[in-house]
C-alpha atoms as a printed R data frame, in Angstrom:
    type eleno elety resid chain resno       x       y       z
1   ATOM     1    CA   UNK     A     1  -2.201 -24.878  16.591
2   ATOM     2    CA   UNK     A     2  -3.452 -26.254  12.959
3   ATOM     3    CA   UNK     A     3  -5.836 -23.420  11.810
4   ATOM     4    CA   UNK     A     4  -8.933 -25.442  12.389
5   ATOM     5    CA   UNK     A     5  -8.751 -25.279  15.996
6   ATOM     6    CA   UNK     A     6  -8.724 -21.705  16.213
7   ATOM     7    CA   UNK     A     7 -11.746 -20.653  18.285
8   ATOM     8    CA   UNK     A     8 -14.036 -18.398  16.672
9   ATOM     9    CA   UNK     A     9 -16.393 -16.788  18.991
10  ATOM    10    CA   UNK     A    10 -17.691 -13.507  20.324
11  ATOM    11    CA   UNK     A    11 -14.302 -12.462  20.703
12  ATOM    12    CA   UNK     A    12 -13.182 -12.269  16.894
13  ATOM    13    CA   UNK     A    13 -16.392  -9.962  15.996
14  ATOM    14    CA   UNK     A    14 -14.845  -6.535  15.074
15  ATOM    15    CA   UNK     A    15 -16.295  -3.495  17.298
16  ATOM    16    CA   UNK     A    16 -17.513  -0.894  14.049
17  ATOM    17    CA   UNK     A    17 -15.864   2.069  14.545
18  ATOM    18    CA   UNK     A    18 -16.843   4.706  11.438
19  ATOM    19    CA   UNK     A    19 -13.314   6.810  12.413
20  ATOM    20    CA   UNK     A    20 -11.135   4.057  11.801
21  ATOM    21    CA   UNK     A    21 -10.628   2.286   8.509
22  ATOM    22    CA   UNK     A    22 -11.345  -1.654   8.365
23  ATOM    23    CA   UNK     A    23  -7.639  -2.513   8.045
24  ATOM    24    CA   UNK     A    24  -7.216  -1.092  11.301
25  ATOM    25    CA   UNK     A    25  -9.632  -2.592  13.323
26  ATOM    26    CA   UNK     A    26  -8.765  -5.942  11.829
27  ATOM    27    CA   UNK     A    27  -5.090  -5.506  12.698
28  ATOM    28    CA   UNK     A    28  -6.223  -4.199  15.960
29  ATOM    29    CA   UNK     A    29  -8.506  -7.430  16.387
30  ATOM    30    CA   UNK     A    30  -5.745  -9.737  15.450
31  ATOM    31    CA   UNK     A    31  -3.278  -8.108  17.990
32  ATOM    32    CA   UNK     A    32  -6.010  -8.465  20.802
33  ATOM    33    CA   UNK     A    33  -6.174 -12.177  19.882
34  ATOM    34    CA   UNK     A    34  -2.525 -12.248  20.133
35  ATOM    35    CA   UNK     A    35  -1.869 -10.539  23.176
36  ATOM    36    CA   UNK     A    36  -4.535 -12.355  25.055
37  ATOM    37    CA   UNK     A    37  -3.113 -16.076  24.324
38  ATOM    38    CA   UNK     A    38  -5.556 -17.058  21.931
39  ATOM    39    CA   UNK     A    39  -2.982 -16.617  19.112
40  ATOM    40    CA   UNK     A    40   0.674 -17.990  19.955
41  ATOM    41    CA   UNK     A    41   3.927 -18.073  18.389
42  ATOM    42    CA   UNK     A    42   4.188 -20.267  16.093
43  ATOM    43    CA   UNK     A    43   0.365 -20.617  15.755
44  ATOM    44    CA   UNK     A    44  -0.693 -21.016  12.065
45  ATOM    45    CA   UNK     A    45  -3.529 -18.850  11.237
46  ATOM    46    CA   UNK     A    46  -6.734 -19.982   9.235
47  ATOM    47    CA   UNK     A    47  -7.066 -19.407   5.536
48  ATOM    48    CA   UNK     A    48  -7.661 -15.752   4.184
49  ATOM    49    CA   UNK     A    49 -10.978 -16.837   3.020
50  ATOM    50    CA   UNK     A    50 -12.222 -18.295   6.064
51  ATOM    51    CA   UNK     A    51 -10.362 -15.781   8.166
52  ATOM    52    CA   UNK     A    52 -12.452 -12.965   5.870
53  ATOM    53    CA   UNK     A    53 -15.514 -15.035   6.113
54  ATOM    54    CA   UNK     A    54 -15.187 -15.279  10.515
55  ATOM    55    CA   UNK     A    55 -14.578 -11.773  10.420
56  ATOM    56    CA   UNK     A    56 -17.057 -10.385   7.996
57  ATOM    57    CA   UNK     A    57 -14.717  -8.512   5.680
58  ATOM    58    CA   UNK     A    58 -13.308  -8.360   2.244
59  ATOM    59    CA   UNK     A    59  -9.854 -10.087   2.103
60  ATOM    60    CA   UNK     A    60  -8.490  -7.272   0.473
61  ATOM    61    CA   UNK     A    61  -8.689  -5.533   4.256
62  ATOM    62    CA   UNK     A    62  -7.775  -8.523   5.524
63  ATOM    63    CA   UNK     A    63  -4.944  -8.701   3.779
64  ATOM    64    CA   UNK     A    64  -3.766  -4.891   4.327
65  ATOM    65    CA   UNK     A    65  -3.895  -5.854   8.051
66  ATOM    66    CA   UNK     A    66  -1.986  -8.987   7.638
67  ATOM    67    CA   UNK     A    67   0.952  -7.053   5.698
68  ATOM    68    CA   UNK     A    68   1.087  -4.892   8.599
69  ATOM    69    CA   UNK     A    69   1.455  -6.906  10.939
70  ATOM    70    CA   UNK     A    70   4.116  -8.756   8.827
71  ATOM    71    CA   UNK     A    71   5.951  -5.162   8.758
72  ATOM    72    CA   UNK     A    72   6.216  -4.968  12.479
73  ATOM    73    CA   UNK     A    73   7.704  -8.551  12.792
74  ATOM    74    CA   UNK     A    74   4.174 -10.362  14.288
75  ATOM    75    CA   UNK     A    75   2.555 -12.621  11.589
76  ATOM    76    CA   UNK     A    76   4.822 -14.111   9.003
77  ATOM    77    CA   UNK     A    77   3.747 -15.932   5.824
78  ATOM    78    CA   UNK     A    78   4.794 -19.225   5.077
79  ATOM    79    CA   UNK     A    79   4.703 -19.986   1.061
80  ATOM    80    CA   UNK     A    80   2.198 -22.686   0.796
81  ATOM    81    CA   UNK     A    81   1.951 -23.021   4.016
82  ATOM    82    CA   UNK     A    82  -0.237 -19.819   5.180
83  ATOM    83    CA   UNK     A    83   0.186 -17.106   7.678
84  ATOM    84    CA   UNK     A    84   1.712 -18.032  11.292
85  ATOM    85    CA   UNK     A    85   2.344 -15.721  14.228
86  ATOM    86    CA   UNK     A    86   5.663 -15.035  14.429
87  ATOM    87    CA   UNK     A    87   6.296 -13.373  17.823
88  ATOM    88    CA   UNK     A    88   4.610 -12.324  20.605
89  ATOM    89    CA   UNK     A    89   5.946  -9.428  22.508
90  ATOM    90    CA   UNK     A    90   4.660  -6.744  20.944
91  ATOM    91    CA   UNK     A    91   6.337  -4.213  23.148
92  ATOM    92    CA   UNK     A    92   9.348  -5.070  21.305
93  ATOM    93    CA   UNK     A    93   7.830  -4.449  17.718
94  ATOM    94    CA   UNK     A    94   8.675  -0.838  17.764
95  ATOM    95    CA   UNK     A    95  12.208  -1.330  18.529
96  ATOM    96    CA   UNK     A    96  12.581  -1.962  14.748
97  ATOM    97    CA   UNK     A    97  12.227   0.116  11.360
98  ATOM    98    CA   UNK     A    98   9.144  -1.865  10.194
99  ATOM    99    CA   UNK     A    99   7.374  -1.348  13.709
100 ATOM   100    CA   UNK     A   100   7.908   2.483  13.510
101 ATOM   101    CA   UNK     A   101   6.902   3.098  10.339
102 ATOM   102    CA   UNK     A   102   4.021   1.018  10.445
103 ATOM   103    CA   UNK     A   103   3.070   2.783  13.463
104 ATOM   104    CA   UNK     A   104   3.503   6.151  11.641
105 ATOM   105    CA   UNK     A   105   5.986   7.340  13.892
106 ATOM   106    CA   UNK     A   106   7.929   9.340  10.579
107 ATOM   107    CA   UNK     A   107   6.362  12.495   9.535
108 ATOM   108    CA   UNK     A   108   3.942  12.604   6.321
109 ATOM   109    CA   UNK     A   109   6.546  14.147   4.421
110 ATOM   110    CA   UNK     A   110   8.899  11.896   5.163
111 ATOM   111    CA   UNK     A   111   7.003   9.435   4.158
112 ATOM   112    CA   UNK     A   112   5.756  10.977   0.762
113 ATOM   113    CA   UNK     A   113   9.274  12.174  -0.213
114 ATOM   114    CA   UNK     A   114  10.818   8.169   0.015
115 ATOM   115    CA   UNK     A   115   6.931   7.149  -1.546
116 ATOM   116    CA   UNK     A   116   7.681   8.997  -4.674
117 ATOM   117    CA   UNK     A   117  11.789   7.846  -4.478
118 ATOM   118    CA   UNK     A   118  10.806   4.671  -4.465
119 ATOM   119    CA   UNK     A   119   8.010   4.027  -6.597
120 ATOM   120    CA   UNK     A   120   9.290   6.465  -9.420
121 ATOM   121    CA   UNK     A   121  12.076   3.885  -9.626
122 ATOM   122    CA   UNK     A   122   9.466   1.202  -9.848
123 ATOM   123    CA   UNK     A   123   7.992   3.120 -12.833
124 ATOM   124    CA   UNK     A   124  10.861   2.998 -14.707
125 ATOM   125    CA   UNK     A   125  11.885  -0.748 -13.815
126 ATOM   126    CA   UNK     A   126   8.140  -1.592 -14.692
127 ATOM   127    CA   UNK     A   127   8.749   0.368 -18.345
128 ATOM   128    CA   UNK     A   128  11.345  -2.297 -19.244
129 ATOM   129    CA   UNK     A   129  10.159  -5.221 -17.069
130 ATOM   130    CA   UNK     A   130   6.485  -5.359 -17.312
131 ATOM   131    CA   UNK     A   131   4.455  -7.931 -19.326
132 ATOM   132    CA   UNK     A   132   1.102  -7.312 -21.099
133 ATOM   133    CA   UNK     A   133  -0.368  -8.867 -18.505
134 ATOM   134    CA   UNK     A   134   0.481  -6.833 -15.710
135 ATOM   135    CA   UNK     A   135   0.079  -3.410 -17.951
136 ATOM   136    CA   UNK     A   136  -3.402  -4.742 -18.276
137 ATOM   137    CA   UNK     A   137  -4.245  -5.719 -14.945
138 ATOM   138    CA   UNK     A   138  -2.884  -2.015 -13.979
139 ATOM   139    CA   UNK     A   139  -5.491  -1.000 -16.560
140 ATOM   140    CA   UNK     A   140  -7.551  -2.868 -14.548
141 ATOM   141    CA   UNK     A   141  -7.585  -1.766 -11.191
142 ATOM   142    CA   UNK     A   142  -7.419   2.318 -12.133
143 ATOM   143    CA   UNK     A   143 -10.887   1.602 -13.814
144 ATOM   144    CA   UNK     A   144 -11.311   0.211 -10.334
145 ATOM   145    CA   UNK     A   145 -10.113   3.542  -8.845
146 ATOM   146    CA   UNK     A   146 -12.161   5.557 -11.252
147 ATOM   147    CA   UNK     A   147 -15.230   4.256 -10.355
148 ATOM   148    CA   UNK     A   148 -14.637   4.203  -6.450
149 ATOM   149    CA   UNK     A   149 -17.596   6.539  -4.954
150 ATOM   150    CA   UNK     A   150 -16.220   9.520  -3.629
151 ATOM   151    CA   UNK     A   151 -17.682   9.452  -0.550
152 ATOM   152    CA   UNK     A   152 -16.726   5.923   0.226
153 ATOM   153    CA   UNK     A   153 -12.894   7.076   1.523
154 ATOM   154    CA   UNK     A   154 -12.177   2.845   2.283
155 ATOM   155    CA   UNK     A   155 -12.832   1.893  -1.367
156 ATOM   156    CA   UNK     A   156 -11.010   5.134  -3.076
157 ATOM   157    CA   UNK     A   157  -8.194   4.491  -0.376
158 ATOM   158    CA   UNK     A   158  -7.810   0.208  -1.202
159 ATOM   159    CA   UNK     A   159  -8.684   0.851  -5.150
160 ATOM   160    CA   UNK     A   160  -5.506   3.204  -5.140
161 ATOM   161    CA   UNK     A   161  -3.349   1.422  -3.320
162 ATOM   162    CA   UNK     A   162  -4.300  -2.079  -4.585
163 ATOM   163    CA   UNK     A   163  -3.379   0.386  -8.497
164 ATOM   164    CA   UNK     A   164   0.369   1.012  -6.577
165 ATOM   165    CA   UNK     A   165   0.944  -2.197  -5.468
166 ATOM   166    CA   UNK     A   166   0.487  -3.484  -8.549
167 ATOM   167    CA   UNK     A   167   3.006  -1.213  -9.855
168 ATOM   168    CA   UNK     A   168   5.324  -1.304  -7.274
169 ATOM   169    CA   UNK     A   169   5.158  -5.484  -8.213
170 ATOM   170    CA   UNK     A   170   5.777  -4.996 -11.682
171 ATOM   171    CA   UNK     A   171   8.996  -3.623 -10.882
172 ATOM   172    CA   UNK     A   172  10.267  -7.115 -10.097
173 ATOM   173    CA   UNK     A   173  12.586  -5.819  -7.829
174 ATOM   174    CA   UNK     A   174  11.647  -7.650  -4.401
175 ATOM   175    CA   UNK     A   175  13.458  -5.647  -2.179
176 ATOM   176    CA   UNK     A   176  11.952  -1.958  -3.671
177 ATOM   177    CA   UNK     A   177   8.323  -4.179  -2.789
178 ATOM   178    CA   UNK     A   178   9.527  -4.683   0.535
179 ATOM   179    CA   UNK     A   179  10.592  -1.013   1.416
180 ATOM   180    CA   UNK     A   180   7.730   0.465  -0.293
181 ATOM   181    CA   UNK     A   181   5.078  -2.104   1.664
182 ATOM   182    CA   UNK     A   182   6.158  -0.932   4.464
183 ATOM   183    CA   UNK     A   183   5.227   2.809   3.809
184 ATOM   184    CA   UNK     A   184   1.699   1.193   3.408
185 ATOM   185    CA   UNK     A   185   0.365   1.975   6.620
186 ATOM   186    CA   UNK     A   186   1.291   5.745   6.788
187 ATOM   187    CA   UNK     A   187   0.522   6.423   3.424
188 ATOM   188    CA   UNK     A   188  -3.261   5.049   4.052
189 ATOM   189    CA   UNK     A   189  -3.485   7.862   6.900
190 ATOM   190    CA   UNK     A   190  -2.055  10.632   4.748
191 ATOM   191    CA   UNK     A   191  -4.672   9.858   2.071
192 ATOM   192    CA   UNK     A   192  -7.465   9.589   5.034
193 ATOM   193    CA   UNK     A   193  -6.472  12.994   5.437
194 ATOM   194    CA   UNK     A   194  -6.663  14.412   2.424
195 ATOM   195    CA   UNK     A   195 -10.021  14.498   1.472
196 ATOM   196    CA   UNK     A   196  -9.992  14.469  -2.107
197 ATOM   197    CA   UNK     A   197 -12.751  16.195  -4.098
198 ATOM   198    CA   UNK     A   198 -14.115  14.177  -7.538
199 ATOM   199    CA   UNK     A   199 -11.834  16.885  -9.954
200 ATOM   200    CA   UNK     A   200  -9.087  15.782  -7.637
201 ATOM   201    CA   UNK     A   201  -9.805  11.891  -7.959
202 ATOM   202    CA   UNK     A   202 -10.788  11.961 -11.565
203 ATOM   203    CA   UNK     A   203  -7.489  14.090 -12.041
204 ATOM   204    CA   UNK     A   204  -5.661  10.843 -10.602
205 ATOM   205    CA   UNK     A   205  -7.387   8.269 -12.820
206 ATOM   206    CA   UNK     A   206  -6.284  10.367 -15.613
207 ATOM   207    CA   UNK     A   207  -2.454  10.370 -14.564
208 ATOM   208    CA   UNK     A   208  -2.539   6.633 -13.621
209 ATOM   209    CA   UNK     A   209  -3.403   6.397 -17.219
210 ATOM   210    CA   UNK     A   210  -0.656   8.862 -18.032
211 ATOM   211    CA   UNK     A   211   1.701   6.333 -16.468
212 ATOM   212    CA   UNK     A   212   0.343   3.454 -18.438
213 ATOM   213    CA   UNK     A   213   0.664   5.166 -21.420
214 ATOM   214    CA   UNK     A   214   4.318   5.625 -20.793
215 ATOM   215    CA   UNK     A   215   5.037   1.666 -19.743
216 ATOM   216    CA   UNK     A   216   3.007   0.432 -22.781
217 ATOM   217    CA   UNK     A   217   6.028   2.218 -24.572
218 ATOM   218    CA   UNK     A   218   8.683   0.875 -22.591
219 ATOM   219    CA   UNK     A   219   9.813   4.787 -22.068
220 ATOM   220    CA   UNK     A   220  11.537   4.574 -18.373
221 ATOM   221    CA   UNK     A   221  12.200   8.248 -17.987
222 ATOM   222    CA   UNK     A   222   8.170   9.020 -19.341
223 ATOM   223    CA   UNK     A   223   7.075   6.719 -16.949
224 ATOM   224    CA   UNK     A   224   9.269   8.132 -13.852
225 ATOM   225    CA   UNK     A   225   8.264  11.631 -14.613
226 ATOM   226    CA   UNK     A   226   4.612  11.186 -15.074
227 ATOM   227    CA   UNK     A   227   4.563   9.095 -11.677
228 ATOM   228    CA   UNK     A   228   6.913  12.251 -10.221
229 ATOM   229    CA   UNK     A   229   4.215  14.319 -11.152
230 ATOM   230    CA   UNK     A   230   1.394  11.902  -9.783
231 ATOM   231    CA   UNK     A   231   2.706  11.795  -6.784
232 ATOM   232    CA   UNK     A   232   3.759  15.034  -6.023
233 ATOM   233    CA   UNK     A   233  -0.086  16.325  -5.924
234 ATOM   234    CA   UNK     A   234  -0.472  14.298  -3.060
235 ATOM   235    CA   UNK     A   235   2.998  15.555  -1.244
236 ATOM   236    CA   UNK     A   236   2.250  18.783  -2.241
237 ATOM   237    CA   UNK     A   237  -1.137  18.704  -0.422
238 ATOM   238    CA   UNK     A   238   0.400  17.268   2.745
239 ATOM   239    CA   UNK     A   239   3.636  19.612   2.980
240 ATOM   240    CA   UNK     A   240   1.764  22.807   2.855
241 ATOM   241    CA   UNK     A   241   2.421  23.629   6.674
242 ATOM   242    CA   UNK     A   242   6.091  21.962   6.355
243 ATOM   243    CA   UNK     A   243   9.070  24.883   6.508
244 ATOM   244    CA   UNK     A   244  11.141  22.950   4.972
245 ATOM   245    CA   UNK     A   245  11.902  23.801   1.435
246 ATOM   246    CA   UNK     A   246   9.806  21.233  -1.056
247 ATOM   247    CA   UNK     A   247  10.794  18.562  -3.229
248 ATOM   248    CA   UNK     A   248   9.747  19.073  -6.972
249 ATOM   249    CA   UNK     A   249   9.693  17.145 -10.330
250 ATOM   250    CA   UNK     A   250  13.611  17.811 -10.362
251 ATOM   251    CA   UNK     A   251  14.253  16.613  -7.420
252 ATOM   252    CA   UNK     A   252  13.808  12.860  -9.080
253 ATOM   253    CA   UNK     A   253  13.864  13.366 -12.623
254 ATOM   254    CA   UNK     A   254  17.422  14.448 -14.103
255 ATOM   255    CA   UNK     A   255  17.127  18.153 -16.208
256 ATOM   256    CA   UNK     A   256  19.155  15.427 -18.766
257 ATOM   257    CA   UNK     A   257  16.481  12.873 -18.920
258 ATOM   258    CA   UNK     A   258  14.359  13.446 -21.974
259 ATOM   259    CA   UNK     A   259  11.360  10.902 -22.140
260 ATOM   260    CA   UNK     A   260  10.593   9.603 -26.242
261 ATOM   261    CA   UNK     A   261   7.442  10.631 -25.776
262 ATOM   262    CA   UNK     A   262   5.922   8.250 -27.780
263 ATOM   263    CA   UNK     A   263   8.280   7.668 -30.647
264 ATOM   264    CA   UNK     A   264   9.860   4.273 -31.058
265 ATOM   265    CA   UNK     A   265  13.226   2.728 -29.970
């Protein structure tokens, strides 16, 4: 179905829902669509603009919900081409890795523990792989993140993440991008739960520069431990109840690694 005969009616209006984030109910939208036969396999979907436009919402939600549905198998993109639904049976979808973790069915700190495995390696990749250009659009989006209003959970949530991503990209190390998108989903509920006060958020701005500060110097093991130490705040928060003994910085930074700390190579 070419995306201009989509139907766009009363059914595509998203029911508001102040509990739920926007990704959510646009994912959950897009899966009633699907399951209903308006959406079939193979079915190309419209644009992301006009799909934001229909739908009323920012495309960066838009396109959280699209990449999690990608996860679980159900919309695919097509480069150049746009997004298409891929399958259908969406009983199936949790069969597979993508599909579980995308419906959070790993603990938090599980999750948190491969989060900062994986994008501490991304931090040192990005130290030696990064261009100016992507150490300034990081620069970017954590002025982004700074100035998210506390109390507006959605923006601090997307502003962060979209500050990750970016990393995570600048890796340029496609599979790592893979794995770590889809840890996406349950690392948007861990940070819905966290509640973070303004010392807490302004604390991260300040370490997301930290991190910069480090890649700007092309220092791999300054870069991994300041993200270690990013990231643990975050795990550390979640695991409190956990009985488990905790990760720490050593866990992923070697007692042997000695960042330069500034000094040239």
């Amino acid at each position: 179905m070419p995306a201009d005969d989509v139907h766009f009616g009363e059914s595509w209006s998203l029911s508001p829902d102040s509990r739920r984030p926007l990704p959510e109910l646009i994912e959950q939208k897009l899966r009633e669509q699907i399951i209903g036969g308006t959406l079939k396999a193979g079915d190309r979907l419209p644009t992301e603009p006009e799909l934001a436009r229909k739908l009323d919402v920012a495309r960066s939600s838009l396109r959280t919900a699209l990449q999690r549905l990608q996860l679980q198998g159900i919309v695919e993109v097509r480069r150049g081409l746009g997004w298409y639904v891929r399958r259908t049976d969406l009983a199936a979808v949790e069969e597979h890795l993508e599909g579980r973790l995308a419906a959070r069915q790993f603990s938090h700190t599980d999750l948190l523990e491969v989060r900062i495995a994986l994008e501490t390696t991304a931090a040192s990749l990005a130290a030696v792989r990064a261009g100016d250009g992507e150490l300034d659009e990081l620069a970017k989006l954590n002025r982004r993140y700074q100035r998210a209003p506390i109390d507006d959970m959605q923006e601090v949530i997307e502003s962060d993440e979209e500050f990750h991503s970016a990393l995570i990209r600048a890796s340029h190390n496609e599979l790592l991008e893979q794995m770590y998108q889809a840890l996406v989903p349950g690392l948007q509920d861990c940070k819905r739960h966290a509640h973070p006060s303004r010392e807490v958020h302004n604390r991260a701005a300040n370490e997301h520069e930290q991190v910069i500060w480090f890649l700007r110097r092309h220092d791999e093991v300054g870069a991994k431990s300041a993200m270690t130490t990013h990231l643990l705040g975050l795990y550390n928060d979640v695991a409190g109840d956990d009985t488990q003994p905790r990760a720490s910085l050593s866990t992923y930074v070697g007692v042997s690694d000695n960042p330069i700390w500034g000094k040239s190579r």
